[in-house]
mmCIF entry with sequence, helices, sheets and N, C-alpha, C, O atoms, coordinates in Angstrom:
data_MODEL
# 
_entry.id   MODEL 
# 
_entity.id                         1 
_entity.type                       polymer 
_entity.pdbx_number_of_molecules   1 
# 
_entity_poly.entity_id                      1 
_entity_poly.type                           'polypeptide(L)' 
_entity_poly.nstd_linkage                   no 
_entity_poly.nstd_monomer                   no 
_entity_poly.pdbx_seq_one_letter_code       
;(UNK)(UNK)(UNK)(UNK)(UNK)(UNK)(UNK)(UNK)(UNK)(UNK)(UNK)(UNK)(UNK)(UNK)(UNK)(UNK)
(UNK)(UNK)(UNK)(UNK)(UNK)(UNK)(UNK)(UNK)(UNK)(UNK)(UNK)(UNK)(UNK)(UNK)(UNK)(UNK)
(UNK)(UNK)(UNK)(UNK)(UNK)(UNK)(UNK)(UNK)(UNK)(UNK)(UNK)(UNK)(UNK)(UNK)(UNK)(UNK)
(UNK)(UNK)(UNK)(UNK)
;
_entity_poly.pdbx_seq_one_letter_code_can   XXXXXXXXXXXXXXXXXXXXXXXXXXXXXXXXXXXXXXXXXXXXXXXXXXXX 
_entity_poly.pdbx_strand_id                 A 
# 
loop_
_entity_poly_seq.entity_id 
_entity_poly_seq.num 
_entity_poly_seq.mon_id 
_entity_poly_seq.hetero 
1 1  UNK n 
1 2  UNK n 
1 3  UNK n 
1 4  UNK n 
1 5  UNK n 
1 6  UNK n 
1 7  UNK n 
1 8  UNK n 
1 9  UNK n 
1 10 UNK n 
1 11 UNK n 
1 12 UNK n 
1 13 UNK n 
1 14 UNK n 
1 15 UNK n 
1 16 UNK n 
1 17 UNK n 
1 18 UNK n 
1 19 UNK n 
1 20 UNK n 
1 21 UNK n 
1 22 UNK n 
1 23 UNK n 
1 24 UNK n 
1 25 UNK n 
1 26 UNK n 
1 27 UNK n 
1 28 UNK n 
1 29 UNK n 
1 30 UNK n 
1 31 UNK n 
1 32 UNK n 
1 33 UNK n 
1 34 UNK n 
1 35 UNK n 
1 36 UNK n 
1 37 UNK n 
1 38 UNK n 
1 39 UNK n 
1 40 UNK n 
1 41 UNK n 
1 42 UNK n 
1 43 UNK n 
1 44 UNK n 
1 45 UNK n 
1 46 UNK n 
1 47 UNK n 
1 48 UNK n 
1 49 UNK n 
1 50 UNK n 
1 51 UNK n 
1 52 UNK n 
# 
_struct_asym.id          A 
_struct_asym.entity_id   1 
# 
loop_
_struct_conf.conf_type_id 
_struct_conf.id 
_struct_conf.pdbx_PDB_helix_id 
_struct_conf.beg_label_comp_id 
_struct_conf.beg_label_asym_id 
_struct_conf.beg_label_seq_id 
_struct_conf.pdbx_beg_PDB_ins_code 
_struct_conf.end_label_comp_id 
_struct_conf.end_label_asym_id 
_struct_conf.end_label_seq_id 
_struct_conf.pdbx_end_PDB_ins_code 
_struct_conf.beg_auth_comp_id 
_struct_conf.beg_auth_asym_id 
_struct_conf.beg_auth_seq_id 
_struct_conf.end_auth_comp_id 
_struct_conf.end_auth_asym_id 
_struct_conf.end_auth_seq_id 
_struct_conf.pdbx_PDB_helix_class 
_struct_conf.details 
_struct_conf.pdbx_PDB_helix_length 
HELX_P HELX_P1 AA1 UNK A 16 ? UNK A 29 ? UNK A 16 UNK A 29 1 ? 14 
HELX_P HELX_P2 AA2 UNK A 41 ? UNK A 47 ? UNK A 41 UNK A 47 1 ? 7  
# 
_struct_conf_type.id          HELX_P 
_struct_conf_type.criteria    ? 
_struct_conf_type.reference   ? 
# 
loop_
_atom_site.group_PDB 
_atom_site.id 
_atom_site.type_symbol 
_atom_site.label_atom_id 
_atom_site.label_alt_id 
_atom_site.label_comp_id 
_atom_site.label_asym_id 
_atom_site.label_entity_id 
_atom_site.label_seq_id 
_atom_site.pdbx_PDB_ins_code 
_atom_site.Cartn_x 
_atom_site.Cartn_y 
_atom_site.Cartn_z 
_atom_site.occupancy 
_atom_site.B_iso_or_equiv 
_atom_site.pdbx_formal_charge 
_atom_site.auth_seq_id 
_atom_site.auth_comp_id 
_atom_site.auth_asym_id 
_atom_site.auth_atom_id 
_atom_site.pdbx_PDB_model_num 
ATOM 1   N N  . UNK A 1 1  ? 100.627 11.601 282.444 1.00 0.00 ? 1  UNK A N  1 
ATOM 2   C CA . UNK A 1 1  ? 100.701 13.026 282.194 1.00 0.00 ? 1  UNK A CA 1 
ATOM 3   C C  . UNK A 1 1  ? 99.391  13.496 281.550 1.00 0.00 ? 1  UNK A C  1 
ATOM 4   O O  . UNK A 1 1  ? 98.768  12.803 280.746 1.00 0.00 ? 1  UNK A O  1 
ATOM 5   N N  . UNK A 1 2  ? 98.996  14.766 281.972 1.00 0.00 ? 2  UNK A N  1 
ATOM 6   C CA . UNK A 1 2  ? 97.673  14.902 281.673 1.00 0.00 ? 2  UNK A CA 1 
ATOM 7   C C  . UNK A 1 2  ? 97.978  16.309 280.553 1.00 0.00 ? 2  UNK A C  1 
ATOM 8   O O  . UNK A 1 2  ? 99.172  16.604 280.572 1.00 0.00 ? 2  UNK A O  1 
ATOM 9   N N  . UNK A 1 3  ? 97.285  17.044 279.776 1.00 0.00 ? 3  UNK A N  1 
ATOM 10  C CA . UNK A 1 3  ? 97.227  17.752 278.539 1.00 0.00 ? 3  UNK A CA 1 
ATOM 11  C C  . UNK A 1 3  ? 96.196  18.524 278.986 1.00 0.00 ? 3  UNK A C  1 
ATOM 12  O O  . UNK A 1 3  ? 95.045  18.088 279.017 1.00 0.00 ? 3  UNK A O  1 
ATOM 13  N N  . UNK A 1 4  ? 96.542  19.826 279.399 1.00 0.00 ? 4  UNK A N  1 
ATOM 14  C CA . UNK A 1 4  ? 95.790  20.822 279.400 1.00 0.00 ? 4  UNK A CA 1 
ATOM 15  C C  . UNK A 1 4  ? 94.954  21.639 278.515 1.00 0.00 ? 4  UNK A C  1 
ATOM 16  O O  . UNK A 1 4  ? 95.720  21.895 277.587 1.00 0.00 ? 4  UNK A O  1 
ATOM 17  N N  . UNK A 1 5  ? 93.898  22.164 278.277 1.00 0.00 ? 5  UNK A N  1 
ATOM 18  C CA . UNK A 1 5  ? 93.541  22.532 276.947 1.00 0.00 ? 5  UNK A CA 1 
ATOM 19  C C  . UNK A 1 5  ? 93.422  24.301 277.251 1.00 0.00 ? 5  UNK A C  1 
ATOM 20  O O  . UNK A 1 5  ? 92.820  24.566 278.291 1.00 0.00 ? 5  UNK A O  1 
ATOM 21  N N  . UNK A 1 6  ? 93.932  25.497 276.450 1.00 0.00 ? 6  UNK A N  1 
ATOM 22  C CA . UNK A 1 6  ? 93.815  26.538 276.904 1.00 0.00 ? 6  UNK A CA 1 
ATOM 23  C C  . UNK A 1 6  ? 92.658  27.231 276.118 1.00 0.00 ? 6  UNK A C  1 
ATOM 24  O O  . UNK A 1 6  ? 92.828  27.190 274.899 1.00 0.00 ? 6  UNK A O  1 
ATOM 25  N N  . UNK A 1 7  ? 91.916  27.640 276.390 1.00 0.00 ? 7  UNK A N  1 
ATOM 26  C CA . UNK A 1 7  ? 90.446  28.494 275.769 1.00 0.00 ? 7  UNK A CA 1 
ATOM 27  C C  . UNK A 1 7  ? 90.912  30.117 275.697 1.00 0.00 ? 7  UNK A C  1 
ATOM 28  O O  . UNK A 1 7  ? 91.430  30.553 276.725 1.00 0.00 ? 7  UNK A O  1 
ATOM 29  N N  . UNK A 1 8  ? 90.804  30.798 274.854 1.00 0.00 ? 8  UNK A N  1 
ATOM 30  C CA . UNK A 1 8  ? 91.244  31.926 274.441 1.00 0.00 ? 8  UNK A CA 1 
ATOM 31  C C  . UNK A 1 8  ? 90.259  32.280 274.230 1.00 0.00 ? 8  UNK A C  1 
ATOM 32  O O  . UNK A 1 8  ? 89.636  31.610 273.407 1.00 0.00 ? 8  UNK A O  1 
ATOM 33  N N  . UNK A 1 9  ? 89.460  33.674 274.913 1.00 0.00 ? 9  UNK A N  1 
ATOM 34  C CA . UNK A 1 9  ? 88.026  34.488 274.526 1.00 0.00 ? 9  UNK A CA 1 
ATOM 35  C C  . UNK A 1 9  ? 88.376  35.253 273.580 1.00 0.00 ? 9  UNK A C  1 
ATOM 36  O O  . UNK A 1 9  ? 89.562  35.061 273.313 1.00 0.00 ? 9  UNK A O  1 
ATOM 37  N N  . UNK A 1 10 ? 87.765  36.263 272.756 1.00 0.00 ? 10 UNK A N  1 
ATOM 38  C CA . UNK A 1 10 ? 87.875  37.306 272.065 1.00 0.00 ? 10 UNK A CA 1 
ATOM 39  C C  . UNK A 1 10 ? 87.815  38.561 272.783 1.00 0.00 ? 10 UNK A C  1 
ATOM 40  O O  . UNK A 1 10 ? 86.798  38.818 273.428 1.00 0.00 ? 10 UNK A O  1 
ATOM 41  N N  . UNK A 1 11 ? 88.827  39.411 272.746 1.00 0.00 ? 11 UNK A N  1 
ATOM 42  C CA . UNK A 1 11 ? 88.842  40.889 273.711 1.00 0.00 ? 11 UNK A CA 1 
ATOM 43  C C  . UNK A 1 11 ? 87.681  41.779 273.084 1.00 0.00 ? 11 UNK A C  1 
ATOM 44  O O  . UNK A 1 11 ? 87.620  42.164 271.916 1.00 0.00 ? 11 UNK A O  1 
ATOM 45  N N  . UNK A 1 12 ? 86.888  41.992 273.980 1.00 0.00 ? 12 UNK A N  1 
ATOM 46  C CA . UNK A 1 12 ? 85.644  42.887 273.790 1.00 0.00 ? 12 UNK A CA 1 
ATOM 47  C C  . UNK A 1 12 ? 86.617  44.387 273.822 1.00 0.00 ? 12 UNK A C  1 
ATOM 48  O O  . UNK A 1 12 ? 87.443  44.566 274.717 1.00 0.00 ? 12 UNK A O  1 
ATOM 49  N N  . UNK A 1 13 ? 86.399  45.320 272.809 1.00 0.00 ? 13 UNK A N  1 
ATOM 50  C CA . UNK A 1 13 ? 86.969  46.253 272.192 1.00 0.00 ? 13 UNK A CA 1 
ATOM 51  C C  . UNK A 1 13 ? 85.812  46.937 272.520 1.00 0.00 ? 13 UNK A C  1 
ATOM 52  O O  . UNK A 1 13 ? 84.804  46.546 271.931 1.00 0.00 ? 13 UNK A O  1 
ATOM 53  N N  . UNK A 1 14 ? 85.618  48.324 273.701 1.00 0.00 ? 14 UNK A N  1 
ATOM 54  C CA . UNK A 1 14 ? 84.594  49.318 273.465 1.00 0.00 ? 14 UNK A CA 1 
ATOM 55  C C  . UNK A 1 14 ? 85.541  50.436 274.964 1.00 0.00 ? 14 UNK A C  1 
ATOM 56  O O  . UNK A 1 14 ? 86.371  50.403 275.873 1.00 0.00 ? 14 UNK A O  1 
ATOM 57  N N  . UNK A 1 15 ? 84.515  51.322 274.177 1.00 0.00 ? 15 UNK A N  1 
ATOM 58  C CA . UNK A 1 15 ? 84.536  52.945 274.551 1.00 0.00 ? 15 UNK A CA 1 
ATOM 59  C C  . UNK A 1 15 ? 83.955  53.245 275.726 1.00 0.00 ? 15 UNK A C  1 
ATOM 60  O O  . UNK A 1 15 ? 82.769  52.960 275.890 1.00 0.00 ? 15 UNK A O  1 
ATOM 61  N N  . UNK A 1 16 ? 84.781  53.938 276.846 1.00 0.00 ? 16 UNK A N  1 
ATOM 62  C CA . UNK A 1 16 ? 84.424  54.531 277.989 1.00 0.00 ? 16 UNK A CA 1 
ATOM 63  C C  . UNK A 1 16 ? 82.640  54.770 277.682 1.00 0.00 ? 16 UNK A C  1 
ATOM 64  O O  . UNK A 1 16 ? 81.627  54.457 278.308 1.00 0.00 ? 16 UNK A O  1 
ATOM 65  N N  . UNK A 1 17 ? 82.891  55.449 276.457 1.00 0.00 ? 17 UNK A N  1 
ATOM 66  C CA . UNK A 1 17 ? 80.966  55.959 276.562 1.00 0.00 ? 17 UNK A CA 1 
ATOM 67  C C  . UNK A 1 17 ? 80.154  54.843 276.262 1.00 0.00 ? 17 UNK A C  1 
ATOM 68  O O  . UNK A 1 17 ? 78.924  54.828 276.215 1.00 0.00 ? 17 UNK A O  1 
ATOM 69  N N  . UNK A 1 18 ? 80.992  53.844 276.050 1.00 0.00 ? 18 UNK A N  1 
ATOM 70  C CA . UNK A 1 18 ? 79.688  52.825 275.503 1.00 0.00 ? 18 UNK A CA 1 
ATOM 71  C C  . UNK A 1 18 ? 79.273  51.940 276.509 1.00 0.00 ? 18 UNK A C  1 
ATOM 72  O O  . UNK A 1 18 ? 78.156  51.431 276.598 1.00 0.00 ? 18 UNK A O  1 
ATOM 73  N N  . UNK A 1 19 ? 80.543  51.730 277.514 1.00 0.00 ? 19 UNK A N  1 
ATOM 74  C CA . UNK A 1 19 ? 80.251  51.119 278.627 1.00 0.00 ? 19 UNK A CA 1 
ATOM 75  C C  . UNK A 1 19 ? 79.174  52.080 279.869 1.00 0.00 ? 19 UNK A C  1 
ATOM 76  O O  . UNK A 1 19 ? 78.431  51.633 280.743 1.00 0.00 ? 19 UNK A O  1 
ATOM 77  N N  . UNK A 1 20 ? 79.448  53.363 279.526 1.00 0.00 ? 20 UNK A N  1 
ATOM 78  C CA . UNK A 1 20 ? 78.506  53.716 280.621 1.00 0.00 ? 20 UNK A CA 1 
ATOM 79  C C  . UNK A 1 20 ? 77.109  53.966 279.844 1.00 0.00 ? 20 UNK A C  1 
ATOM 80  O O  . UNK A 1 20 ? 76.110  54.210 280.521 1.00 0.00 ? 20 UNK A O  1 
ATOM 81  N N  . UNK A 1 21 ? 77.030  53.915 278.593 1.00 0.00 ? 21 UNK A N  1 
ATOM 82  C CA . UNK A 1 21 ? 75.388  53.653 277.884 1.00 0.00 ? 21 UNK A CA 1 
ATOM 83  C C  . UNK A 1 21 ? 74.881  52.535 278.335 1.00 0.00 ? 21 UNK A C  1 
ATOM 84  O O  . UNK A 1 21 ? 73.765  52.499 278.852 1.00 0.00 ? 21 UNK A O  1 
ATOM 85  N N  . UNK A 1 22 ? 75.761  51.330 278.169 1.00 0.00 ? 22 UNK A N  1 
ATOM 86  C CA . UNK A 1 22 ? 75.500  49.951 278.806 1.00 0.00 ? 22 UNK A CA 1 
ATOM 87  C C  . UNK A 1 22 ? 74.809  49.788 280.130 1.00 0.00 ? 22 UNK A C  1 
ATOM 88  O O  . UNK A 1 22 ? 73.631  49.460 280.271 1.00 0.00 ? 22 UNK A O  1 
ATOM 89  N N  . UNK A 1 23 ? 75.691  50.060 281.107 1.00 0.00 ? 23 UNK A N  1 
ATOM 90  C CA . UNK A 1 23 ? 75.515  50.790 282.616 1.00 0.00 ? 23 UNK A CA 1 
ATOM 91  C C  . UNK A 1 23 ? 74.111  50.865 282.950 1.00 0.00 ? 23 UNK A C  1 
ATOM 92  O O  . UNK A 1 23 ? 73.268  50.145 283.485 1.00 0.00 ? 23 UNK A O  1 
ATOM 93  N N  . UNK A 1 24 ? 74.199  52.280 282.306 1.00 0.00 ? 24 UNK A N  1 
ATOM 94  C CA . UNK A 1 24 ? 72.806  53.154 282.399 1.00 0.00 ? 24 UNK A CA 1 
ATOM 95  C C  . UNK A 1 24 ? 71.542  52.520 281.411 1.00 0.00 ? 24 UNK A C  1 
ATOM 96  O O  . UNK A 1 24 ? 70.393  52.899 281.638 1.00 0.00 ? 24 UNK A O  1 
ATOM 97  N N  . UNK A 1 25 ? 71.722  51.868 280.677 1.00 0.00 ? 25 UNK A N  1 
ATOM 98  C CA . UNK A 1 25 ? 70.960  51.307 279.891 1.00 0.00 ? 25 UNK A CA 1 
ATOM 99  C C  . UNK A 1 25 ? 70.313  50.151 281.186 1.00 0.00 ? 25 UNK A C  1 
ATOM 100 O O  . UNK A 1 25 ? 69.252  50.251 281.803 1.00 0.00 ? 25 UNK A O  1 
ATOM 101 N N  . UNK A 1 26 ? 71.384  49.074 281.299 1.00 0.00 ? 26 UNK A N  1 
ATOM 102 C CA . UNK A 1 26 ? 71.021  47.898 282.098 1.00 0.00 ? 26 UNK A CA 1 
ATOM 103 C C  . UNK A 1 26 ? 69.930  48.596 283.353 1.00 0.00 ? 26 UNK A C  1 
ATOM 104 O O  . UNK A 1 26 ? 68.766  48.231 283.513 1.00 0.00 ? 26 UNK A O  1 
ATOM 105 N N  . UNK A 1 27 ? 70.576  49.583 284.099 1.00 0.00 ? 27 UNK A N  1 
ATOM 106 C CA . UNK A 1 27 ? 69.813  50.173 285.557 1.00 0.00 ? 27 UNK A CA 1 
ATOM 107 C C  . UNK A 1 27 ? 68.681  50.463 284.875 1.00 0.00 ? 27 UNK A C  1 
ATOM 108 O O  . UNK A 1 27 ? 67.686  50.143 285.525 1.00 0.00 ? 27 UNK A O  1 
ATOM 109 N N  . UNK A 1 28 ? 68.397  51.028 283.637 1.00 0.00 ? 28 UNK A N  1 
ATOM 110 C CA . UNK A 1 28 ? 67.044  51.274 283.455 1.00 0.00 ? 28 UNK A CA 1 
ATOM 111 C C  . UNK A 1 28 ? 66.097  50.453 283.083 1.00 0.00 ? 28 UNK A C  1 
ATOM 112 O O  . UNK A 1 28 ? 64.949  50.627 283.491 1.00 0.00 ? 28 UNK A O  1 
ATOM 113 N N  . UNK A 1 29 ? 66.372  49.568 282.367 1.00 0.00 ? 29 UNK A N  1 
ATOM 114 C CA . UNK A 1 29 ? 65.787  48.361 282.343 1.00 0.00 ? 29 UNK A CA 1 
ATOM 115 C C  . UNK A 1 29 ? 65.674  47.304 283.516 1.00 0.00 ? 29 UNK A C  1 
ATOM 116 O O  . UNK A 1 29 ? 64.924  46.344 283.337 1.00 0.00 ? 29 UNK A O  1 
ATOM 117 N N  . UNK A 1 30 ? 66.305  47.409 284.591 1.00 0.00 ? 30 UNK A N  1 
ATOM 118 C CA . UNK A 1 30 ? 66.080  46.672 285.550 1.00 0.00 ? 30 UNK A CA 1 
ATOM 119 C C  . UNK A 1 30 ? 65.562  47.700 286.842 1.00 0.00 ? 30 UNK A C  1 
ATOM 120 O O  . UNK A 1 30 ? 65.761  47.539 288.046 1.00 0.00 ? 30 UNK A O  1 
ATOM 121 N N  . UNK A 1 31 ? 64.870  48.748 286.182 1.00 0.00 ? 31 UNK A N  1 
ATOM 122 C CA . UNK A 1 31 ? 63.843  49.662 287.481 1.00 0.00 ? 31 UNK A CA 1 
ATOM 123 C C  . UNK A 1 31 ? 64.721  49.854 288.361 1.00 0.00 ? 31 UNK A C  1 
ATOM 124 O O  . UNK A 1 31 ? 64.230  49.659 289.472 1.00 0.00 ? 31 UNK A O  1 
ATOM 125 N N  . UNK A 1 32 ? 65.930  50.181 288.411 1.00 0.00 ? 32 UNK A N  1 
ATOM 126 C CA . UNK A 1 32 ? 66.438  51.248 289.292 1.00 0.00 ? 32 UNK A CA 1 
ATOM 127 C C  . UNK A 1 32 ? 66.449  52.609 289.759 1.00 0.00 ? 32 UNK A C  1 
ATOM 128 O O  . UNK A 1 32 ? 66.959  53.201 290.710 1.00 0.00 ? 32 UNK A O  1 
ATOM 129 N N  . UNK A 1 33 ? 65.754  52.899 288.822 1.00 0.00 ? 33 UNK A N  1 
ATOM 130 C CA . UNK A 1 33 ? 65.204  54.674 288.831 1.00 0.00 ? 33 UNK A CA 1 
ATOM 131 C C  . UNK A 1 33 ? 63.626  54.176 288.996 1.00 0.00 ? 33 UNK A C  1 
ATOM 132 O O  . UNK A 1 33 ? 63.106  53.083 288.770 1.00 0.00 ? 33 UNK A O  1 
ATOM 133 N N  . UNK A 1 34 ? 63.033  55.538 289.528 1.00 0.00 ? 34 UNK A N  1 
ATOM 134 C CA . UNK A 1 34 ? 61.411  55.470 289.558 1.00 0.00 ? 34 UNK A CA 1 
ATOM 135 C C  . UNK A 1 34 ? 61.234  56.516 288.592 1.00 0.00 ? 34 UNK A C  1 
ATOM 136 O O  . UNK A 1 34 ? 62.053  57.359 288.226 1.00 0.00 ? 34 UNK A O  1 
ATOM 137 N N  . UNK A 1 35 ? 60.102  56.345 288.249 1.00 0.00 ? 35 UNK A N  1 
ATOM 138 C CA . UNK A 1 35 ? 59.391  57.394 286.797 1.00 0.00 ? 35 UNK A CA 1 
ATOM 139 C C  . UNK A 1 35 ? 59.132  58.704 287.622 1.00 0.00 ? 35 UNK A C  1 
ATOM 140 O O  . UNK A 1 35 ? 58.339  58.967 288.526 1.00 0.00 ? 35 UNK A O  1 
ATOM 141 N N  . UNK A 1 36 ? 60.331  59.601 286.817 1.00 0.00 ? 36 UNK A N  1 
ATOM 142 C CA . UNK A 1 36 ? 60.196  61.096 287.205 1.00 0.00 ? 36 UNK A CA 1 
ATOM 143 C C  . UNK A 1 36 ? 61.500  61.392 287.694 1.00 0.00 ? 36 UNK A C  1 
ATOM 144 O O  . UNK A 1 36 ? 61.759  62.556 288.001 1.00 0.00 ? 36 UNK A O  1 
ATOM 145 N N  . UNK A 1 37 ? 62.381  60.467 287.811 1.00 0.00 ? 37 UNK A N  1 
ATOM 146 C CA . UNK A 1 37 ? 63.616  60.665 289.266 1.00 0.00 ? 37 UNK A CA 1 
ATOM 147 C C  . UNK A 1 37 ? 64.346  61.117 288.508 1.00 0.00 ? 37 UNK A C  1 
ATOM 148 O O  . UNK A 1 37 ? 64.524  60.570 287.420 1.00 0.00 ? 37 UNK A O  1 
ATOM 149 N N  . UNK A 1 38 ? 65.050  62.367 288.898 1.00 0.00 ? 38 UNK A N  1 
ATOM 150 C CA . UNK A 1 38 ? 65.726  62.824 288.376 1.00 0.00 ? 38 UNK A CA 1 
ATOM 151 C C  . UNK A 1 38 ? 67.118  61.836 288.145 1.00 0.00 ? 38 UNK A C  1 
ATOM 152 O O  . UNK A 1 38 ? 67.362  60.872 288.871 1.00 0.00 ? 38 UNK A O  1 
ATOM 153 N N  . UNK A 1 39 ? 68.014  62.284 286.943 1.00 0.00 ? 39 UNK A N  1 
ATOM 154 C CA . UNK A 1 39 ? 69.279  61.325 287.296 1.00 0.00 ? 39 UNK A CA 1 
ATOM 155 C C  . UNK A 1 39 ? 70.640  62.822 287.278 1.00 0.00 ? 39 UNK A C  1 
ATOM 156 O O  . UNK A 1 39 ? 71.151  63.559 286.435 1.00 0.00 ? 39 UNK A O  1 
ATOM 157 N N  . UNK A 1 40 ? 70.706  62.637 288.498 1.00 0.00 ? 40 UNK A N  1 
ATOM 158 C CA . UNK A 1 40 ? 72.224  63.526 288.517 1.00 0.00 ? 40 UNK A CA 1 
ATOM 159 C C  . UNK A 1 40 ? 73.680  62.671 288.520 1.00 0.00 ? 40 UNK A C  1 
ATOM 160 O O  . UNK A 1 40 ? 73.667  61.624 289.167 1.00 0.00 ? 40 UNK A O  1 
ATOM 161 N N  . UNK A 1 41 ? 74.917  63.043 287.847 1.00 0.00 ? 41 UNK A N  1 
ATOM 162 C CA . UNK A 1 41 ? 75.867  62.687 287.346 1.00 0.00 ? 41 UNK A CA 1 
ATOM 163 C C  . UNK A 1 41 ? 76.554  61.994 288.343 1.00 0.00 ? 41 UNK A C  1 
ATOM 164 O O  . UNK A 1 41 ? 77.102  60.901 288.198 1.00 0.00 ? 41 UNK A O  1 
ATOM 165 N N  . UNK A 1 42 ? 76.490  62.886 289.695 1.00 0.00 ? 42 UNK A N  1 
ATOM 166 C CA . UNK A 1 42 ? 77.595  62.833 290.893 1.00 0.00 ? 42 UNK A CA 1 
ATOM 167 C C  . UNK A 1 42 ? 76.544  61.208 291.392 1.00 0.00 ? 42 UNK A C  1 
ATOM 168 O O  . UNK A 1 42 ? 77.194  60.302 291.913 1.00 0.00 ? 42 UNK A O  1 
ATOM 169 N N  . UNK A 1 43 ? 75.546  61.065 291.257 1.00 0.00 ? 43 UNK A N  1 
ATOM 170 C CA . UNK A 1 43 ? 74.329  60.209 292.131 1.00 0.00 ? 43 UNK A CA 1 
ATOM 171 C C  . UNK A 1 43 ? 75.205  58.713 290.943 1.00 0.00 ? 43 UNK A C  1 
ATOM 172 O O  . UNK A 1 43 ? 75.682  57.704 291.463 1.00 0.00 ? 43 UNK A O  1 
ATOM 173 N N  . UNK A 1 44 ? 75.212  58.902 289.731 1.00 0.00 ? 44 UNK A N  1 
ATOM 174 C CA . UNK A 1 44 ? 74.740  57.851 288.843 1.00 0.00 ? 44 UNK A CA 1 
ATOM 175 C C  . UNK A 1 44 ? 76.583  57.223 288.847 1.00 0.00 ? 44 UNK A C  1 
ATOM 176 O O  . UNK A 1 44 ? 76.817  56.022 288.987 1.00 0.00 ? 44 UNK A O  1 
ATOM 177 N N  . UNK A 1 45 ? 77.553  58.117 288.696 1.00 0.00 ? 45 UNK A N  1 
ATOM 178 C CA . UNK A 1 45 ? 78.658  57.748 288.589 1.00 0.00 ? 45 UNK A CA 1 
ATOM 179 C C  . UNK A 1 45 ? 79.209  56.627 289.471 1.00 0.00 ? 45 UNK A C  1 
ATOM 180 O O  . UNK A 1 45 ? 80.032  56.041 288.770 1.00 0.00 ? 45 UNK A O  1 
ATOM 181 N N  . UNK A 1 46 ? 79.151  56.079 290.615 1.00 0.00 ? 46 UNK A N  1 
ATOM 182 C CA . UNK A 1 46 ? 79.573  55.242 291.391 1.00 0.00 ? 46 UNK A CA 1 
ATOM 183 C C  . UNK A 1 46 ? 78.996  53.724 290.705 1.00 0.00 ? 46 UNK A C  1 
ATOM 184 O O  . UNK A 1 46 ? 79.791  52.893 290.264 1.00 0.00 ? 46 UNK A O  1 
ATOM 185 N N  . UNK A 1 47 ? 77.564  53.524 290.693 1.00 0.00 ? 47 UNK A N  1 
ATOM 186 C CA . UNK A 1 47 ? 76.997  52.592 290.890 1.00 0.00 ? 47 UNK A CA 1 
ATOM 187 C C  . UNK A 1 47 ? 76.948  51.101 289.244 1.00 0.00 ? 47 UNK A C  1 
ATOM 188 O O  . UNK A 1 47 ? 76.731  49.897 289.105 1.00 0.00 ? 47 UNK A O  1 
ATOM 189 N N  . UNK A 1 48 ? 77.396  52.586 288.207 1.00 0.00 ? 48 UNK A N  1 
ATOM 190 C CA . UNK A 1 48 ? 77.464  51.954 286.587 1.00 0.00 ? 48 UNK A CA 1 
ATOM 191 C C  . UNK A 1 48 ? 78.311  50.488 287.066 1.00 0.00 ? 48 UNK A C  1 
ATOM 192 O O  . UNK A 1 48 ? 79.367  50.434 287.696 1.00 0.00 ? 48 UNK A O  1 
ATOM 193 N N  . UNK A 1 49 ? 77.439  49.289 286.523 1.00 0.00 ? 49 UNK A N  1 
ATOM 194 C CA . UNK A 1 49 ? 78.414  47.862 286.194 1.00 0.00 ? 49 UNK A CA 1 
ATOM 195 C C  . UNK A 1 49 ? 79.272  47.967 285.573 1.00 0.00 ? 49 UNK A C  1 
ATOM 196 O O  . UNK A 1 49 ? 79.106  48.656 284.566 1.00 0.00 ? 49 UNK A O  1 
ATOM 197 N N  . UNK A 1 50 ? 80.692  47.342 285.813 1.00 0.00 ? 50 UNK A N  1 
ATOM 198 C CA . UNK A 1 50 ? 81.892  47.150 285.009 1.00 0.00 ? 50 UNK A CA 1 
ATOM 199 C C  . UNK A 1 50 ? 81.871  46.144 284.613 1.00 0.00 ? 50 UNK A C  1 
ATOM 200 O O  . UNK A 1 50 ? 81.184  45.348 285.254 1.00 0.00 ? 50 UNK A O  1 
ATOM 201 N N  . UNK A 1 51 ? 82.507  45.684 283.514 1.00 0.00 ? 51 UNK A N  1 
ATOM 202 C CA . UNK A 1 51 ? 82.819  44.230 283.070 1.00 0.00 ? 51 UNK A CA 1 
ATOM 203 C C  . UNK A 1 51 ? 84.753  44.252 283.622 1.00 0.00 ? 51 UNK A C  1 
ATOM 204 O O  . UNK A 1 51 ? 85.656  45.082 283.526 1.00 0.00 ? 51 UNK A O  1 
ATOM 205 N N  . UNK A 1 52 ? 84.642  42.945 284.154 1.00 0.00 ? 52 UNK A N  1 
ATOM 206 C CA . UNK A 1 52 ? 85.748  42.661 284.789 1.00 0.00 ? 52 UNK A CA 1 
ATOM 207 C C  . UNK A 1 52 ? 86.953  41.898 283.265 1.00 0.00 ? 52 UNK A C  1 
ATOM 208 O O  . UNK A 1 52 ? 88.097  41.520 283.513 1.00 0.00 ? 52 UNK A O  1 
# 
C-alpha cells in the first residue's frame, strides 16, 4: 500500500483591479503596445492574463 502525500497552496486573495493592473502591467513590460499606441478599453479587455 502506497501513502499519498497531499500539498495544500495558499489561496492568493486579490481584487478584480489588481488582477487587471497585473495584466496590463505584465503586457507592458513584455512590449505589447508600441510607444505612442493608444490603449482603448474595448481593444485591452479580452487579451488581460488570468491566473487559473
Amino acid at each position: 500500500m502506497t501513502t499519498a502525500t497531499l500539498t495544500i497552496l495558499p489561496v492568493r486573495h486579490e481584487t478584480v483591479q489588481s488582477r487587471v493592473y497585473d495584466g496590463l502591467r505584465q503586457m507592458l513590460m513584455s512590449a505589447r503596445f508600441l510607444p505612442g499606441q493608444a490603449l482603448r478599453i474595448n481593444n485591452l479587455a479580452q487579451p488581460i492574463p488570468r491566473p487559473i
